[in-house]
N, C-alpha and C positions, 0 to 999 in steps of 0.2 A: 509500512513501511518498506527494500529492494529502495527503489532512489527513494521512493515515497517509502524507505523500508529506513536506512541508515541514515539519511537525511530525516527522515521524519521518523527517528525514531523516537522514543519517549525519553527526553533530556530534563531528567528530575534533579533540579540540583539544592543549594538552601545558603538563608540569611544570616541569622543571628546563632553566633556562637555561645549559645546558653546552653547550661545542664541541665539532665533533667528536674533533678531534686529542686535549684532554685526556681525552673517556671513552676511547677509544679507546687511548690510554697507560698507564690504568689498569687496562683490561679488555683486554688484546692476546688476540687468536686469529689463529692461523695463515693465512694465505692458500691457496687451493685452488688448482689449475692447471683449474678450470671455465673455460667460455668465458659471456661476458656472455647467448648467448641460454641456455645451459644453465644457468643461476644465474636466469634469467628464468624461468625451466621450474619449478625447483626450488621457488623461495621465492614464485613467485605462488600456485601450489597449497596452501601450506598455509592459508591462512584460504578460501578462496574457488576459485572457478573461473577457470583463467586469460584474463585479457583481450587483446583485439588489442591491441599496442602501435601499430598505425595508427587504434585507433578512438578516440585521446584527441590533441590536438595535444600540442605540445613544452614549450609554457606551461603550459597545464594540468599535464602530467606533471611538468616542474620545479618549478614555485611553487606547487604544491598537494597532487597525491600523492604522490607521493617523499616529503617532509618526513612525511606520516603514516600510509606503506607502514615505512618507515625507525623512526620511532618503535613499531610494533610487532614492532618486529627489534630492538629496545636502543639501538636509536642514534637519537641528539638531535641535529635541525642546530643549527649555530648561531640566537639569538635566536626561537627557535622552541620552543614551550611545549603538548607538549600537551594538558596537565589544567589550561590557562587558564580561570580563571572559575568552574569549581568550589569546590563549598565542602569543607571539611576533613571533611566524610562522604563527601562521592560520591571524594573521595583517597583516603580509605581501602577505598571500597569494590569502586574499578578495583585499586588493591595485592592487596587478597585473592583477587580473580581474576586477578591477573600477566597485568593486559591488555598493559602497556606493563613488558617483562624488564628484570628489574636487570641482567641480563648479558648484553651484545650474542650474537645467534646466529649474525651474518657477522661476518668483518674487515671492517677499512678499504676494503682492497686488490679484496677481493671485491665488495665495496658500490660501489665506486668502479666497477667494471669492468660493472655491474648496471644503474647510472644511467647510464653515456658508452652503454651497448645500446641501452638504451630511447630518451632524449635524441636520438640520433641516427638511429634509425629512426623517429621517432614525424613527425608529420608539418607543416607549417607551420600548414596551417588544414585543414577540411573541408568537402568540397565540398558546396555546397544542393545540393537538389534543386528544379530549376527546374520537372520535369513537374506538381509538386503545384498550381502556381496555375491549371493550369485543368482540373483533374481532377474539380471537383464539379460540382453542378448545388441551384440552389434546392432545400429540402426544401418539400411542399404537403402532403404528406401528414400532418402537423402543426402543427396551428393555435398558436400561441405564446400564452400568460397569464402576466402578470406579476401576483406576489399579495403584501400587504404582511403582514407577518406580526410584525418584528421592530421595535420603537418607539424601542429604547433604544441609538438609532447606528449607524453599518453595518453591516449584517447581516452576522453568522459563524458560519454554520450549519454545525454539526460532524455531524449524524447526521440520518438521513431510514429509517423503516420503515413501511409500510403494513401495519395490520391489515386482512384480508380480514373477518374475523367482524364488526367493528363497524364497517365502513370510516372505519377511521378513520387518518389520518398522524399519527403521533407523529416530532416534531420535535427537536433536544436544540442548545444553540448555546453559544457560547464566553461568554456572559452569564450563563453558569450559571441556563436558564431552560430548562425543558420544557415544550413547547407541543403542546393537540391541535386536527388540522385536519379539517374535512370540506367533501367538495365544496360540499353544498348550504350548512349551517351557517356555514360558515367558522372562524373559533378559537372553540374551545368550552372547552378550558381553557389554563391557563398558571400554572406556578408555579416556584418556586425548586428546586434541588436543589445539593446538595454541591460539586460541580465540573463542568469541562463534558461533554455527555453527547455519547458519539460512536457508540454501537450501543445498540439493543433490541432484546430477544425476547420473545415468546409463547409461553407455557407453562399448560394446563387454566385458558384463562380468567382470566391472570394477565400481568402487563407487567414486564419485567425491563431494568432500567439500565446500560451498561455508562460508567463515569464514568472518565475519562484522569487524573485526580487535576493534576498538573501536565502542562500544556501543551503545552511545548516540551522538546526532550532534558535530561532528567534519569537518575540514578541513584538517585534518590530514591524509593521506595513510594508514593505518595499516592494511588494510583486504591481502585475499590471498585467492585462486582456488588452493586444494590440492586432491592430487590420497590418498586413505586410500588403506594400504595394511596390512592383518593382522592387527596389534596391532600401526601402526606404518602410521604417515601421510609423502607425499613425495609433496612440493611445486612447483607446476606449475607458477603460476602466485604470483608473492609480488608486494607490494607497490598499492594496490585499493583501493581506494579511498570510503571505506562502501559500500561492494559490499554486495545486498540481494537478488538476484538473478541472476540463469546460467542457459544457455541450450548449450551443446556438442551437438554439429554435422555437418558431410562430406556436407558443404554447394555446393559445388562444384563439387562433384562426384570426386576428385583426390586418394580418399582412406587415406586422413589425414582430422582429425577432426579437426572446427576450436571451439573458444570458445567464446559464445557472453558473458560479466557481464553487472548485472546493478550496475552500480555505483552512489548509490544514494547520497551519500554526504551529501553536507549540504545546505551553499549558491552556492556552486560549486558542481559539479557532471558531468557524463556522461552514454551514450551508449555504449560500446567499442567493438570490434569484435579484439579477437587473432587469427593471424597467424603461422603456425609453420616454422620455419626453418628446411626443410629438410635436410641441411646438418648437423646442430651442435642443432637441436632439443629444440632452442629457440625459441620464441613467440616474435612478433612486432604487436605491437597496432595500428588500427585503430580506430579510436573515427568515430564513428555512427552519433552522435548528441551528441555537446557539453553544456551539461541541464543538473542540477541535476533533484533528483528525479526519476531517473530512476525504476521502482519499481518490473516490470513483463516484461517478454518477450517469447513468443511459435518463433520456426522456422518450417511455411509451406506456402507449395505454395500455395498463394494466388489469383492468376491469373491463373491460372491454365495455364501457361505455360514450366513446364515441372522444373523451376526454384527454388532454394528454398530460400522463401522470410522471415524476419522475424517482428514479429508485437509486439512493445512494450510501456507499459506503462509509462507515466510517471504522478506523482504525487505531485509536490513541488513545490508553484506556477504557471505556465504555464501546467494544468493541462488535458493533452491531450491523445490521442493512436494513436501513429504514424502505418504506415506499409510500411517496406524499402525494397521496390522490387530490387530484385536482375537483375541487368543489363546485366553483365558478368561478368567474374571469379569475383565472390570477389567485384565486385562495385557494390553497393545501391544506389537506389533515395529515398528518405524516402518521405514520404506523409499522413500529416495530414488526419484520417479522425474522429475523434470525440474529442473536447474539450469544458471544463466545466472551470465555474466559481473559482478562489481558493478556496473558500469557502466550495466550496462540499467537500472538504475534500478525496478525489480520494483515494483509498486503494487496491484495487485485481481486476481484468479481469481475466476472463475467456471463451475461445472461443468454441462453438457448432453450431452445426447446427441445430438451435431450430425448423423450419419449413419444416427441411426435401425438399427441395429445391433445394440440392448441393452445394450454398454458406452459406459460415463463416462466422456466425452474433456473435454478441460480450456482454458481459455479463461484466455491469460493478458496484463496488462498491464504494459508497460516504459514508464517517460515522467517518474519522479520528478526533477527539474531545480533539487533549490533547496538541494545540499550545493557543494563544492568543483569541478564539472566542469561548470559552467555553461555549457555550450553546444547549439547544433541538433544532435543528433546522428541520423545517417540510422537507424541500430537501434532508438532509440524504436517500438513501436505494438502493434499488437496482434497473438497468434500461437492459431492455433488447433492443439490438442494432440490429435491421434487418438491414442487409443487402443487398442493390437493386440495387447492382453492380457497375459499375465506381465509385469505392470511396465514393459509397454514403451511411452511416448510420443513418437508421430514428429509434428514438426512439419509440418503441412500446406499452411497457407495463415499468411503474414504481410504483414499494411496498416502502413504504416507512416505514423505519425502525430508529428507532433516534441510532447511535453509530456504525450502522455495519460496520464492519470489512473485513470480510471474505466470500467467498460461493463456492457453488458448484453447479454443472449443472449435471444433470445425470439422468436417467427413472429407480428411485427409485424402484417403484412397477411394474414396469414389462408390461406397459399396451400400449406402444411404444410411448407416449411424451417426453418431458424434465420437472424434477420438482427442484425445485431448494430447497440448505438447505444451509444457512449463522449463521455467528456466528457476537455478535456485543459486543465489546469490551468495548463501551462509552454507554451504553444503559441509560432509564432512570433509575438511580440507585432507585428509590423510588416505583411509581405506575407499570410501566413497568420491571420490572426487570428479569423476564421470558424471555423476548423477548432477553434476550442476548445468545439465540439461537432460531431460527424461521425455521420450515420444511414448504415449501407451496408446496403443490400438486396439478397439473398443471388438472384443470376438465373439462379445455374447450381451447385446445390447437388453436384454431383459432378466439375466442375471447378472450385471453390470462386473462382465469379466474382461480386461484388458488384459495384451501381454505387453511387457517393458521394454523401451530399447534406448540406447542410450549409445553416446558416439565413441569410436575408438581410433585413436591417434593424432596425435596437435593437441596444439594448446587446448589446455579445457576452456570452454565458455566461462565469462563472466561479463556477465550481463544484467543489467536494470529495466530494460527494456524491450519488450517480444513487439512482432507482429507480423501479419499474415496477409499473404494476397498473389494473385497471380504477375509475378513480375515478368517473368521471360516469356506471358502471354505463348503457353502451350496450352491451357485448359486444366492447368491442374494448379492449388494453394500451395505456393512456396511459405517460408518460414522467413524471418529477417531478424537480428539482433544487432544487439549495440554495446561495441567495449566499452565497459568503465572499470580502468584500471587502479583505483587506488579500492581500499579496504576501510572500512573501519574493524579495529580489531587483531589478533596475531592470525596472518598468516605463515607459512611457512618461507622464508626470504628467499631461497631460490625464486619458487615462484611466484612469492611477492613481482621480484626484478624481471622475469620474463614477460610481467604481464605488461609490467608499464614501459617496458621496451618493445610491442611488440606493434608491429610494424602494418597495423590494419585498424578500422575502426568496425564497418560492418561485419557482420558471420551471415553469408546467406546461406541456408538450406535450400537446394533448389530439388524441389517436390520433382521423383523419377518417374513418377507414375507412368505420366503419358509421352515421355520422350520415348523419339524413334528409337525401336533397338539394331541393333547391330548383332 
């Protein structure tokens, strides 16, 4: 979730206004002699990974999940709806997948004994953390530019990708407008496209669209994978399902590309990989993994056997990073190897080789803050995933950040580590609010020690979208973001109103490193 964070946050809502007592009279099942933590055991595991029940307070657990842990178990509290809002397609279209069972899978009696566990251990509030307010230090080593981009009202910049070949940024925003930038030039074009665009790729020379079709959670189709040519978009792919990210590429060595999307959806989603038809130049679907939430995906060999394997995220409930080794032509085994709690809130991976090594460890972000558990929570931030071969991912080093979003892995200053720079979308909007962008610089790459630094004065960031590359071509990785000025959620209305007034769409950080000094 961040765009793929509040947009795609987990939007549970319900149908039939029935009590419990009459489904439950209608649909009686037996009581179990389970005890509440062992029915906690039981029934958190099957959609997901189980969560601490100390890591949610007692409100949140009452008045928010329970009601839509319980609705995908057949049971409906009272005045509680959750295929509110829906239209009479996306009902029909949660029924054919039996997201929410016509027949309860607990009793009463069991359900009951499941909520007084939880309820009762769960906790009053959660504790801050007080050490973070003085843990950073000014970032210098990033000069700040605010660059106006977007004319037609607060900027809501949904997608950010630097071509190296042409340096050029290609832009995509919730205006339904694609925009190209250069450092020197500034916007050299700008034109309409279909819906709003949240990923590109580059492919022989070529610029590829990935379009969300509708916005905000739906089960509806409306995205599309389009070729930009000039002024004018040409549809590869219709009917996907809120696709927020693509990667093109000759999986197979045939000399035709194929296309993976993630099809993040809603309660329903996918992985899909296109095929082309090389006769009449149509595409036939293969679904990867049938799971929404699909959120990120790189394609590389991973095994280093000569194959090209692709490794993708997903984040909507069953919150994991598969990696689907490539068998032969075109068949994948997929294979779990790291998942998190729902709760973490999963938002962006990024894959490096932090240790210099030769294997792929994995970079991953928790912070999306804009569903049903709206609060600071201390597990937010960023976890770095060594790598120690057969499938195995041990977590190594975790910064813990309340809201991030977004990050990046790269050797900043030049000194040959990895240091990482995130952006956090849901930060504390009150004492922390700096931190909704954090540079850490990697000081002791084998005791995985960074120092913090974070920006001071101007508007604080708020951003969906990072990304990294030498723009002003001095030799050293600038930084780039993207305002997206509206919230889901209370912020503070000052700066609610500052942000969607403010008068810029890009934030570049332009990397000091190697600039002439004076």
């Amino acid at each position: 979730m961040g765009w793929r964070g509040f947009v795609l946050a987990v939007c549970f809502s319900v149908t039939l206004f029935i009590s419990l007592n009459s489904f439950t009279n209608k649909r009686y099942i037996a009581a179990t002699k389970a005890t509440g933590p062992e029915l906690f055991a039981r029934y958190c595991n099957l959609c997901h990974m189980q969560p601490d029940v100390q890591s949610l307070t007692k409100e949140i657990w009452k008045n928010h999940v329970l009601p839509i842990m319980a609705s995908r178990m057949g049971i409906i509290y009272p005045n509680y709806d959750p295929l509110r809002g829906l239209s009479d397609e996306e009902k029909d279209i949660i029924a054919k997948h039996d997201i929410i069972p016509a027949t309860p899978i607990i009793s009463k009696a069991d359900w009951d004994k499941l909520e007084n566990y939880i309820v009762s251990n769960a906790p009053d509030s959660i504790l801050y953390d007080e050490k973070r307010l003085t843990r950073n230090i000014p970032l210098t080593q990033f000069t700040r530019k605010n660059i106006q981009i977007d004319e037609e009202g607060a900027s809501l910049i949904t997608g950010l990708k630097y071509n190296i070949d042409t340096k050029t940024l290609w832009i995509g925003n919730a205006h339904n407008k694609v925009i190209n930038w250069q450092y020197q030039a500034g916007i050299t074009k700008n034109y309409d496209v279909a819906s709003t665009g949240v990923d590109f790729n580059f492919y022989q020379n070529h610029t590829y669209l990935t379009e969300i079709g509708k916005l905000y959670p739906t089960e509806l189709s409306t995205g599309s994978y389009a070729q930009l040519v000039s002024d004018a978009e040409t549809p590869l792919l219709t009917n996907l399902h809120r696709p927020v990210h693509s990667a093109m590429e000759d999986l197979n060595g045939d000399g035709i590309p194929e296309i993976v999307v993630c099809n993040f959806g809603n309660k329903t989603g996918s992985l899909s990989l296109f095929k082309k038809n090389k006769a009449d130049g149509t595409y036939k679907e293969d679904i990867l993994l049938p799971m929404p939430g699909a959120i990120m995906c790189y394609v590389k060999d991973m095994d280093s056997d000569g194959k090209k394997d692709i490794v993708a995220m997903f984040s909507q409930g069953d919150e994991s990073v598969y990696i689907f080794y490539q068998q032969d032509n075109l068949k994948f085994k997929p294979q779990r190897v790291l998942r998190f709690p729902p709760n973490y809130g999963t938002t962006d991976m990024v894959l490096t080789d932090y240790n210099h090594d030769g294997l792929t460890d994995i970079v991953t972000v928790h912070g999306d803050n804009a569903d049903y558990s709206n609060i600071l929570k201390p597990y937010h931030g960023i976890r770095l995933n060594i790598n120690k071969g057969n499938d195995v991912f041990e977590e190594a080093f975790f910064y813990p950040i309340y809201g991030v979003t977004k990050v990046l892995a790269e050797d900043f200053d030049n000194d040959g580590d990895i240091d990482l720079a995130a952006s956090a979308f849901f930060p504390d909007f009150g004492r922390l609010l700096n931190e909704s962008f954090v540079y850490l610089e990697n000081t002791d790459s084998k005791a995985y020690r960074f120092k913090s630094y974070t920006l001071s004065g101007g508007l604080p960031i708020k951003s969906l979208t990072i990304e990294k590359a030498d723009v002003d071509g001095d030799g050293d990785i600038d930084i780039i973001l993207g305002n997206f000025a509206q919230t889901p959620g209370a912020v503070p209305p000052t700066l609610d109103k500052r942000w969607k007034s403010a008068q810029y769409g890009l934030i570049l950080l332009e990397n000091q490193l190697l600039q002439p000094k004076i």
